[in-house]
PDB file with one MODEL, atoms N, CA, C and O in Angstrom:
MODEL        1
ATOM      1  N   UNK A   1      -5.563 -32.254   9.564  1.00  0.00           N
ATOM      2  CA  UNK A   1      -5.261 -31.275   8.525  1.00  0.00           C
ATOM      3  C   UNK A   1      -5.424 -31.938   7.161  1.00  0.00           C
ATOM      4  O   UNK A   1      -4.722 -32.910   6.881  1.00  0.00           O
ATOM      5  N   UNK A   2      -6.390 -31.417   6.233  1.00  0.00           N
ATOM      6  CA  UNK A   2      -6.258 -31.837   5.274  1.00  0.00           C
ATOM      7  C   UNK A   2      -4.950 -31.548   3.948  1.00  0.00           C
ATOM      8  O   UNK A   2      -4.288 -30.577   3.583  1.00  0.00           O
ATOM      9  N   UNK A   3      -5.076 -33.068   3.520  1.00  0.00           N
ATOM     10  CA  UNK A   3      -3.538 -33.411   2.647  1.00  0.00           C
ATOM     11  C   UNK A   3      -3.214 -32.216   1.913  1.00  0.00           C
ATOM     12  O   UNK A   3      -2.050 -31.816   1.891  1.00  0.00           O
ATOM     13  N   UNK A   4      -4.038 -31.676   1.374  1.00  0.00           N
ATOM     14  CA  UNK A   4      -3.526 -30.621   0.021  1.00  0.00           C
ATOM     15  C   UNK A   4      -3.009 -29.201   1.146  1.00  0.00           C
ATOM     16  O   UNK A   4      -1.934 -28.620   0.999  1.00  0.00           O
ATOM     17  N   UNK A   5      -3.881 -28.901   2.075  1.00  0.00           N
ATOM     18  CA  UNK A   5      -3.382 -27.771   2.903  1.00  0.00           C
ATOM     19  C   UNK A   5      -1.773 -28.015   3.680  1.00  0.00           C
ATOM     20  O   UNK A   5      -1.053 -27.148   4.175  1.00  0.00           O
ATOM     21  N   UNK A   6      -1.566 -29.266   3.596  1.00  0.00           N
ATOM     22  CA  UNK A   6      -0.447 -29.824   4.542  1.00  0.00           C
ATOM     23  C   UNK A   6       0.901 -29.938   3.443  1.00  0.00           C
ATOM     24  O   UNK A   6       1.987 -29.932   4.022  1.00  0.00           O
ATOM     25  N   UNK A   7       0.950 -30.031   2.087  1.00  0.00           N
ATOM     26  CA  UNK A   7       1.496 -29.624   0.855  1.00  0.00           C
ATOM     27  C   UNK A   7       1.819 -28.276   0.665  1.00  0.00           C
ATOM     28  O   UNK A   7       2.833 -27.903   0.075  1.00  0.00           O
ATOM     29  N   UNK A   8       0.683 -27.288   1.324  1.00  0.00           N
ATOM     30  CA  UNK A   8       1.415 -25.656   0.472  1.00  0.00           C
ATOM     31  C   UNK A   8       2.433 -24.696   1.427  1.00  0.00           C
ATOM     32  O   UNK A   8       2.147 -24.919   2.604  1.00  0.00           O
ATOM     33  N   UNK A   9       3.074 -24.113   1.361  1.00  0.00           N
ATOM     34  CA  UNK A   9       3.790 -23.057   1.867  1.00  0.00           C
ATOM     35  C   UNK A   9       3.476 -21.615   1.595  1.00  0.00           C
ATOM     36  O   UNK A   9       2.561 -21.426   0.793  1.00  0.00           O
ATOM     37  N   UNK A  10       3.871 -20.909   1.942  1.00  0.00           N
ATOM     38  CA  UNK A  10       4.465 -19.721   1.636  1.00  0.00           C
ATOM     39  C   UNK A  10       5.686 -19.379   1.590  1.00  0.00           C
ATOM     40  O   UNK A  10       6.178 -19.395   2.718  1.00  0.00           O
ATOM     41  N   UNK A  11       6.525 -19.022   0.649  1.00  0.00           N
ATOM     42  CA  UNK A  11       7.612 -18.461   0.679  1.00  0.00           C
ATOM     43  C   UNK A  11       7.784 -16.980  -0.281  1.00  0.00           C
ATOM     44  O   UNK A  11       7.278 -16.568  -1.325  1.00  0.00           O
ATOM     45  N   UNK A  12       9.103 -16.295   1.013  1.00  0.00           N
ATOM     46  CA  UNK A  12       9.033 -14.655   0.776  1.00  0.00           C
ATOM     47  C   UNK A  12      10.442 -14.562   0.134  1.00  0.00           C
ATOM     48  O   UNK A  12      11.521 -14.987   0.548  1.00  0.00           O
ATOM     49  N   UNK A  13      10.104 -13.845  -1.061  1.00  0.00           N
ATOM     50  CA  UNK A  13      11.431 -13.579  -2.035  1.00  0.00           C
ATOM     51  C   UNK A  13      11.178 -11.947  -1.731  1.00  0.00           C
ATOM     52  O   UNK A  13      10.160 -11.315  -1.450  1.00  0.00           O
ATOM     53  N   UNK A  14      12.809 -11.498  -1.948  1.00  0.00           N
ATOM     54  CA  UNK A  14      13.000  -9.592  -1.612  1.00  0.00           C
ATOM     55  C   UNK A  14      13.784  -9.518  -3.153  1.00  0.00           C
ATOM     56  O   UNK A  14      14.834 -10.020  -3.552  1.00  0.00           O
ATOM     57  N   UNK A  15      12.941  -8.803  -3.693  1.00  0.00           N
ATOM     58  CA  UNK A  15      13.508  -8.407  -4.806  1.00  0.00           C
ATOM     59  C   UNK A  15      14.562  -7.381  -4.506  1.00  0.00           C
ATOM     60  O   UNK A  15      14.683  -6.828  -3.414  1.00  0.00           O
ATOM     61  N   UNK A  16      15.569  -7.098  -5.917  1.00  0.00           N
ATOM     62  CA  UNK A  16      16.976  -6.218  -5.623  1.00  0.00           C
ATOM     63  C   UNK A  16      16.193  -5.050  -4.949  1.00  0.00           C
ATOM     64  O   UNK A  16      16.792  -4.922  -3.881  1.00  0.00           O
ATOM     65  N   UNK A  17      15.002  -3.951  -4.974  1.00  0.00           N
ATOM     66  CA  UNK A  17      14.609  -3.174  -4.161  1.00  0.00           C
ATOM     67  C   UNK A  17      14.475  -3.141  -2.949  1.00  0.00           C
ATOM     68  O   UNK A  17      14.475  -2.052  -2.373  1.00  0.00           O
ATOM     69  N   UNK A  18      14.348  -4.163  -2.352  1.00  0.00           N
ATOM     70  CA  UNK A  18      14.218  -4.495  -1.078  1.00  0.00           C
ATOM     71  C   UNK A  18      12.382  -4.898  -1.041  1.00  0.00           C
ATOM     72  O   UNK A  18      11.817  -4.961   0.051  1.00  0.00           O
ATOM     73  N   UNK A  19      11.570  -5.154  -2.413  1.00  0.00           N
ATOM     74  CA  UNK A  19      10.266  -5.103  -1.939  1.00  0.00           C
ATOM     75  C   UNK A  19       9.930  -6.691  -1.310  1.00  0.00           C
ATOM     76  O   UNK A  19      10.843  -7.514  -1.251  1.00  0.00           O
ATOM     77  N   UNK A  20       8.982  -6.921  -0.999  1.00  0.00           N
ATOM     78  CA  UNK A  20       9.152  -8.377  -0.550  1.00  0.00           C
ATOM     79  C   UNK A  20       7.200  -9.088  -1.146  1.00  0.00           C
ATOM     80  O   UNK A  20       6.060  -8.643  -1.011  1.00  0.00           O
ATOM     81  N   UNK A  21       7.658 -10.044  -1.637  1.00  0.00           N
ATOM     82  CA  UNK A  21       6.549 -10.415  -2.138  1.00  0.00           C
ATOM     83  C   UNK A  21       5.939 -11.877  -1.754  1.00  0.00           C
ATOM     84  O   UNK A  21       6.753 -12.800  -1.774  1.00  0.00           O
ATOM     85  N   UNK A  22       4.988 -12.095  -1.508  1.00  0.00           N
ATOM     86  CA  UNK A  22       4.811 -13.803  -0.948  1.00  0.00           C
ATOM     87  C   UNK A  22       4.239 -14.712  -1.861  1.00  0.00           C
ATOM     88  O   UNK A  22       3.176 -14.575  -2.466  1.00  0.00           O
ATOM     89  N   UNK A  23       5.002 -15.615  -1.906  1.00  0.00           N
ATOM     90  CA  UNK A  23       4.216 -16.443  -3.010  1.00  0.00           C
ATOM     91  C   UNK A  23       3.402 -18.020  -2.761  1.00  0.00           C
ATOM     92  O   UNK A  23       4.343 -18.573  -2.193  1.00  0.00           O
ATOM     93  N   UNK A  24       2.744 -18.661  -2.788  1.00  0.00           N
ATOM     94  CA  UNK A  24       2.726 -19.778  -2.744  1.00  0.00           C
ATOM     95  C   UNK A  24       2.963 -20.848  -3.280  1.00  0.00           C
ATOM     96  O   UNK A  24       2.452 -20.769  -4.398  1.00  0.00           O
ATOM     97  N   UNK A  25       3.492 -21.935  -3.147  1.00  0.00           N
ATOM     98  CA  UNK A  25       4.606 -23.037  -3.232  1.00  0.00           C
ATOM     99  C   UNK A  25       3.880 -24.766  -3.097  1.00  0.00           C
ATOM    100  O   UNK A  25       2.781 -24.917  -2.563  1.00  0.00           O
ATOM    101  N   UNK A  26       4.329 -25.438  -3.414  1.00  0.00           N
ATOM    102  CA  UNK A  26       3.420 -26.528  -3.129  1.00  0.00           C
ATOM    103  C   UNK A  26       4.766 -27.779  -2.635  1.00  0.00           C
ATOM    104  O   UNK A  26       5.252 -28.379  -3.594  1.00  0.00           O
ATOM    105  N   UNK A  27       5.246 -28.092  -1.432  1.00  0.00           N
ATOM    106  CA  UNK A  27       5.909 -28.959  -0.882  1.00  0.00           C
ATOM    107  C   UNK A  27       6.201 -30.147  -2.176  1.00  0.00           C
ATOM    108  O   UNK A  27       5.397 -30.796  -2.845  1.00  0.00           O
ATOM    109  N   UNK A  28       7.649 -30.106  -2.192  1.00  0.00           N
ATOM    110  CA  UNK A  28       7.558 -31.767  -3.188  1.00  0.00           C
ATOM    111  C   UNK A  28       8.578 -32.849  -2.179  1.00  0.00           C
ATOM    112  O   UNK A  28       9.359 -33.705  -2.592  1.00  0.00           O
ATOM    113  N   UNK A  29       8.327 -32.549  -1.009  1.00  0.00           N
ATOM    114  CA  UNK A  29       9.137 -33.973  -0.298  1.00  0.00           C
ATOM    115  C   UNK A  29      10.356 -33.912  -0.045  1.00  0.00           C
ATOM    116  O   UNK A  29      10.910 -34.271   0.994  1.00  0.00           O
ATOM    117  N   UNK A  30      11.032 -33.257  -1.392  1.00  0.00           N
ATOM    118  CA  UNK A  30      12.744 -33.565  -1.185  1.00  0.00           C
ATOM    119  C   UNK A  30      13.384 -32.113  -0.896  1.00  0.00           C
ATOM    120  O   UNK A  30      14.437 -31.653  -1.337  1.00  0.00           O
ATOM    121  N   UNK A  31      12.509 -31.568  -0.089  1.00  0.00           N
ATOM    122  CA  UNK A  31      13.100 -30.514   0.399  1.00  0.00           C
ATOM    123  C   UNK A  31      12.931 -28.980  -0.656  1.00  0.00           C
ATOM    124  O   UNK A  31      13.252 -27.870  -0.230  1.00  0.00           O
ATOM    125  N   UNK A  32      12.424 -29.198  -1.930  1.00  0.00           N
ATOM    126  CA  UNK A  32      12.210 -28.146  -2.568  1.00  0.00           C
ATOM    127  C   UNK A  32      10.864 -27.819  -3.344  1.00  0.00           C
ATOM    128  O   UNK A  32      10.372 -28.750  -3.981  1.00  0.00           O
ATOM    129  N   UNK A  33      10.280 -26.705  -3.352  1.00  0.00           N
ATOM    130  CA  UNK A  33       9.487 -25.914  -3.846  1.00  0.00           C
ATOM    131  C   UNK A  33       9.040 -26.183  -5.172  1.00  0.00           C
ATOM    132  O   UNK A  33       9.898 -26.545  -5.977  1.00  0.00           O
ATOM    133  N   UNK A  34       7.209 -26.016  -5.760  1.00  0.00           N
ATOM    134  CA  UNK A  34       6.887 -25.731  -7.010  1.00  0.00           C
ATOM    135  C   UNK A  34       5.986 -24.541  -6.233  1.00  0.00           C
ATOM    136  O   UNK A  34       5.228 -24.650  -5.270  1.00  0.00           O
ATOM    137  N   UNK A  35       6.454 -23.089  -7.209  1.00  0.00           N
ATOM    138  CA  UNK A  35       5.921 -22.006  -7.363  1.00  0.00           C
ATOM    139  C   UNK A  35       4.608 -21.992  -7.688  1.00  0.00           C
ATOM    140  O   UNK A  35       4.429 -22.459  -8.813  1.00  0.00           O
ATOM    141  N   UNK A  36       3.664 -21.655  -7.169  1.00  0.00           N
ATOM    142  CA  UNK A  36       2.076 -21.844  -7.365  1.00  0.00           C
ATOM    143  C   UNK A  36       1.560 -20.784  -8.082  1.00  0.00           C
ATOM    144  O   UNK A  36       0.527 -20.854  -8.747  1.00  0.00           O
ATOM    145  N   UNK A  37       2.633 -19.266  -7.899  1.00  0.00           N
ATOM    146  CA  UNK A  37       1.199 -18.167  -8.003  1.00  0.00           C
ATOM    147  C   UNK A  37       2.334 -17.575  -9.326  1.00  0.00           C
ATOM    148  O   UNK A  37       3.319 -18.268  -9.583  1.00  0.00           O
ATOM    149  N   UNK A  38       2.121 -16.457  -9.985  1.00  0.00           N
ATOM    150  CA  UNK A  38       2.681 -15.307 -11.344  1.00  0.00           C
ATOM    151  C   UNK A  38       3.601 -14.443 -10.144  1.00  0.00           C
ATOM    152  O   UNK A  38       3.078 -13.745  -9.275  1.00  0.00           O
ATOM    153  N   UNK A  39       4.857 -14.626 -10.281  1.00  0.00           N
ATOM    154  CA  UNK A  39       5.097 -13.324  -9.396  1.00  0.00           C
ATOM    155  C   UNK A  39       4.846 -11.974 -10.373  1.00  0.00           C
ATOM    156  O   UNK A  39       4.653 -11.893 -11.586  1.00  0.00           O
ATOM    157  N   UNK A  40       4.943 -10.836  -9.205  1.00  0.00           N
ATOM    158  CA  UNK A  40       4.626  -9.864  -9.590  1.00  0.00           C
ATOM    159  C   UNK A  40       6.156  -8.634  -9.659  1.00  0.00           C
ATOM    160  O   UNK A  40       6.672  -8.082 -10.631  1.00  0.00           O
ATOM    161  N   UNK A  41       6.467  -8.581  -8.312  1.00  0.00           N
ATOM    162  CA  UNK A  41       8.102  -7.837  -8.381  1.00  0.00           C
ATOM    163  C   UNK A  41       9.417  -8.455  -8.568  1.00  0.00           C
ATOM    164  O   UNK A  41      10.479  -7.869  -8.780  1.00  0.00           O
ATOM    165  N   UNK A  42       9.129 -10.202  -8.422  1.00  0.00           N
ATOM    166  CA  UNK A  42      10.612 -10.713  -8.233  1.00  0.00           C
ATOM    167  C   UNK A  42      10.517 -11.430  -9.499  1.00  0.00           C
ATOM    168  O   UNK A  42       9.553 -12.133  -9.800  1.00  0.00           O
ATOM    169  N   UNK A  43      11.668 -11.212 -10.325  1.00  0.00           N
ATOM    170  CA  UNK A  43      12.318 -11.302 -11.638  1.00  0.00           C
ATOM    171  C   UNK A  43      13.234 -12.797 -11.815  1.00  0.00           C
ATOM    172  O   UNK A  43      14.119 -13.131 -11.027  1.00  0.00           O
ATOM    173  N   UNK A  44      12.881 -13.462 -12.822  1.00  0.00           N
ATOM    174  CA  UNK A  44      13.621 -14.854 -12.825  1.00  0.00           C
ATOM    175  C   UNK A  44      12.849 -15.994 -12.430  1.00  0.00           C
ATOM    176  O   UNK A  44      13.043 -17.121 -12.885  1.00  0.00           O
ATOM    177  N   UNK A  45      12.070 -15.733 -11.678  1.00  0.00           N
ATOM    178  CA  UNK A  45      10.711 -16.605 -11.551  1.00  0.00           C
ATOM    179  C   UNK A  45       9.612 -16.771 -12.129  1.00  0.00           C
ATOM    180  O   UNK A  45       9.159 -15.797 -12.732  1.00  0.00           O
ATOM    181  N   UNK A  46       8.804 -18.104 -12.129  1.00  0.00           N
ATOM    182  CA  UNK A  46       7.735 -17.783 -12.854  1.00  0.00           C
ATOM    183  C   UNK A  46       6.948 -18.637 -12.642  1.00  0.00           C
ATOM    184  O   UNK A  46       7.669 -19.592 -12.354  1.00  0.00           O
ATOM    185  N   UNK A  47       5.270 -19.180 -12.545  1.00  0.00           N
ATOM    186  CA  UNK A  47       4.865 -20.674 -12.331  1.00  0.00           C
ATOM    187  C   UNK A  47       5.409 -21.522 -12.706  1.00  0.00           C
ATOM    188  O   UNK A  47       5.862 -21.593 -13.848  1.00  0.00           O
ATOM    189  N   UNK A  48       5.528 -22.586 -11.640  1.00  0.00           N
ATOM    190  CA  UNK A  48       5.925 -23.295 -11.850  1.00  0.00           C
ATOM    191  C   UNK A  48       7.598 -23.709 -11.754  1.00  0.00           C
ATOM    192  O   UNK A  48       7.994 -24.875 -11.772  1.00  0.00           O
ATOM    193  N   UNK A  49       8.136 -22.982 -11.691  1.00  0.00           N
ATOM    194  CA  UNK A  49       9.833 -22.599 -11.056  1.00  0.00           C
ATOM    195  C   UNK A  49       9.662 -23.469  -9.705  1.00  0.00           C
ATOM    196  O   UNK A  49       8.852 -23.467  -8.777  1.00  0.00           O
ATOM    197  N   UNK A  50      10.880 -24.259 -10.058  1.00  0.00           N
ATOM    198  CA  UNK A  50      11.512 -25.318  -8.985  1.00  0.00           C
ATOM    199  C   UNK A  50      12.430 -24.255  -7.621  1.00  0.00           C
ATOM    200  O   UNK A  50      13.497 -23.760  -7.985  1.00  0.00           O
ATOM    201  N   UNK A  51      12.117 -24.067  -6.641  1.00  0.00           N
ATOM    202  CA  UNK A  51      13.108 -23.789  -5.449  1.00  0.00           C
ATOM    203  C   UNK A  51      13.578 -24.118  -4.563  1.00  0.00           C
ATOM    204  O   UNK A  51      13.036 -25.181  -4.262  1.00  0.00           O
ATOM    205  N   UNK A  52      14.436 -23.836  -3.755  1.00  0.00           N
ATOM    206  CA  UNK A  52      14.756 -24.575  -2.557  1.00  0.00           C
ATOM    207  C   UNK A  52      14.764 -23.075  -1.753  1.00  0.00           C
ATOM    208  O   UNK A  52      15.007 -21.958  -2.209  1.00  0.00           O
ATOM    209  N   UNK A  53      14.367 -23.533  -0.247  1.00  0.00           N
ATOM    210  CA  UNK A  53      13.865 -22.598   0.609  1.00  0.00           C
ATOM    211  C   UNK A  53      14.520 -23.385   2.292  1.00  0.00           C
ATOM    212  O   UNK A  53      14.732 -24.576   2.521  1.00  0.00           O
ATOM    213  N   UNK A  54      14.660 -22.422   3.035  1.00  0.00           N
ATOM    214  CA  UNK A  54      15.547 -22.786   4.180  1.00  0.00           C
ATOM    215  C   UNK A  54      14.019 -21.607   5.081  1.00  0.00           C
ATOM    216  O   UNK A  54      13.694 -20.447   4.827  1.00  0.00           O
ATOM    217  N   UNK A  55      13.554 -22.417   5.925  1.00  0.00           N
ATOM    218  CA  UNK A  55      12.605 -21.387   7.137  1.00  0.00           C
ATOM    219  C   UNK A  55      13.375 -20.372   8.186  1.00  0.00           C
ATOM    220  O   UNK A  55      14.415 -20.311   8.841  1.00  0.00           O
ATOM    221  N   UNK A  56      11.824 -19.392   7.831  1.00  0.00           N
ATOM    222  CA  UNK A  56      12.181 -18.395   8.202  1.00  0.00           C
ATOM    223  C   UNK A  56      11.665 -17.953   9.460  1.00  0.00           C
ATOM    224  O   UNK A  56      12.273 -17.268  10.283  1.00  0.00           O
ATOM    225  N   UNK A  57      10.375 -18.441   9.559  1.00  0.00           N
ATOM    226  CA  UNK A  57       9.292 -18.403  10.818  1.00  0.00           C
ATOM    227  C   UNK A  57       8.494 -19.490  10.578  1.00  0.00           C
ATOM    228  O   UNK A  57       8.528 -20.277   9.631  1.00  0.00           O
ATOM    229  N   UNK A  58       7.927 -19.461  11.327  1.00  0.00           N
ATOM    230  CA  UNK A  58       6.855 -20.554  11.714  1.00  0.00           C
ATOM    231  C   UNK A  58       6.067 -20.645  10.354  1.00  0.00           C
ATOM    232  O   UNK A  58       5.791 -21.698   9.780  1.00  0.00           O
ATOM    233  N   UNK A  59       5.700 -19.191   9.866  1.00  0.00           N
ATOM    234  CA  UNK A  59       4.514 -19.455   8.883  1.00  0.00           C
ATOM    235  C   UNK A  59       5.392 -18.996   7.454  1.00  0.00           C
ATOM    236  O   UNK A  59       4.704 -19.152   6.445  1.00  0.00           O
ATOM    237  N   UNK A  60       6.321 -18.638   7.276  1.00  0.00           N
ATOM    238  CA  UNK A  60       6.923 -18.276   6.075  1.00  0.00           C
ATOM    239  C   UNK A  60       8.346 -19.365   5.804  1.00  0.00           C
ATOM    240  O   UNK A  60       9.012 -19.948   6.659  1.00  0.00           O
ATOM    241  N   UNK A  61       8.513 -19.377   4.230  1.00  0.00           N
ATOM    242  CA  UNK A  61      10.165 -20.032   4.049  1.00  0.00           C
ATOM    243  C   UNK A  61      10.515 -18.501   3.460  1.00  0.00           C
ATOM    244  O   UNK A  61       9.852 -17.477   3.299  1.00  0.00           O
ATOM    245  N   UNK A  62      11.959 -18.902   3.216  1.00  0.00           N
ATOM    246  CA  UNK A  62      12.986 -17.888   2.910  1.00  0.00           C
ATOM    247  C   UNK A  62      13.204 -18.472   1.369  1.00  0.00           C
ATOM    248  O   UNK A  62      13.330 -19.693   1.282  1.00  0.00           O
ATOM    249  N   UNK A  63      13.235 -18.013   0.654  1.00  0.00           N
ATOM    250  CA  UNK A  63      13.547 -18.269  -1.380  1.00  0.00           C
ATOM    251  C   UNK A  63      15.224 -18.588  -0.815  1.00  0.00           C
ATOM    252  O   UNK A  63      15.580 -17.681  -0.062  1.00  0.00           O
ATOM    253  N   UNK A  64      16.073 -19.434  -0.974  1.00  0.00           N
ATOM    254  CA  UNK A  64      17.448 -19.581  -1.330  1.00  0.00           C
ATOM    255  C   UNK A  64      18.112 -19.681  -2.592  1.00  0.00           C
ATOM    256  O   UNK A  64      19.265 -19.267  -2.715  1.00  0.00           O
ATOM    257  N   UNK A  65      17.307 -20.337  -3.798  1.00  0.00           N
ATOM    258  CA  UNK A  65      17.861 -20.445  -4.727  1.00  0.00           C
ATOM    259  C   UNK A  65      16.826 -21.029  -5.659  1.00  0.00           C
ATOM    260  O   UNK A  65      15.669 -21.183  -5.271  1.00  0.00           O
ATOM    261  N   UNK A  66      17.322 -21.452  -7.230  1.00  0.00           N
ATOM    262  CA  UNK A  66      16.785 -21.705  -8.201  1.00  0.00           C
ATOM    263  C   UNK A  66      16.917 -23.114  -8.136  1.00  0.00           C
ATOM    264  O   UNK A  66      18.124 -23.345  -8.212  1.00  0.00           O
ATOM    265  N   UNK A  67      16.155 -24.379  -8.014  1.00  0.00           N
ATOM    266  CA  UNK A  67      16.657 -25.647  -8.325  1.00  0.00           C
ATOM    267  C   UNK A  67      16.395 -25.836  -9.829  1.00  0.00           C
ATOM    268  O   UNK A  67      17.357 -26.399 -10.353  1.00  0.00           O
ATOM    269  N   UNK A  68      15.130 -25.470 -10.934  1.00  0.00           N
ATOM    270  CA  UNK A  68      14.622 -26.054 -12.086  1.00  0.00           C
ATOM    271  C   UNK A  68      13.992 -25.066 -12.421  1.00  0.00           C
ATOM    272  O   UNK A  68      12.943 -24.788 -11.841  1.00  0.00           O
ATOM    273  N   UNK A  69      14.588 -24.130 -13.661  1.00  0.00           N
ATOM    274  CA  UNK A  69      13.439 -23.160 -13.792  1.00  0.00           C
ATOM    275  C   UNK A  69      12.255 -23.879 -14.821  1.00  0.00           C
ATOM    276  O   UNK A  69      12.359 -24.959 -15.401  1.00  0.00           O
ATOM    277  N   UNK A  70      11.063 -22.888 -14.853  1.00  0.00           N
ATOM    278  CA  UNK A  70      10.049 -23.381 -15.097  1.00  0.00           C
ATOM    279  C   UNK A  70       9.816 -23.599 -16.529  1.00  0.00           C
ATOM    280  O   UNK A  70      10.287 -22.758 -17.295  1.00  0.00           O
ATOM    281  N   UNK A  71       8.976 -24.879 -17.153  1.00  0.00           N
ATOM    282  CA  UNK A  71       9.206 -25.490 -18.950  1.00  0.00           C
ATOM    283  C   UNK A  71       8.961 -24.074 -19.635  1.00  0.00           C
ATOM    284  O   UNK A  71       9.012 -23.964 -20.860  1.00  0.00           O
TER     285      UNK A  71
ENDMDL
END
């Protein structure tokens, strides 16, 4: 598997509507998230936003919280 593919995630944030949006993430080692993509429905985020994420399935994480929002 190449290195950079073995770095990204997906993780699914549910905005207060219940919509659910997927974003991509780039692994930093210590267990938390850099936001890759502009979200579109979920509010408080933004490139580059630090997260921490707990799995959800095999191919998705779950958003838990804010570690660093973004400069």
């Amino acid at each position: 598997m190449n290195d950079v593919v073995a770095r990204l995630a997906q993780i699914q944030f549910v905005d207060p509507d219940g919509r659910l949006e997927v974003l991509w993430a780039e692994r930093l080692g210590d267990g938390s998230y850099i936001v890759l993509n502009v979200p579109v429905h979920v509010y408080g985020l933004s490139l580059g936003t630090r997260v921490q994420c707990t799995g959800l399935t095999e191919r998705f994480l779950k958003f838990e919280r804010i570690v660093l929002a973004s400069p």
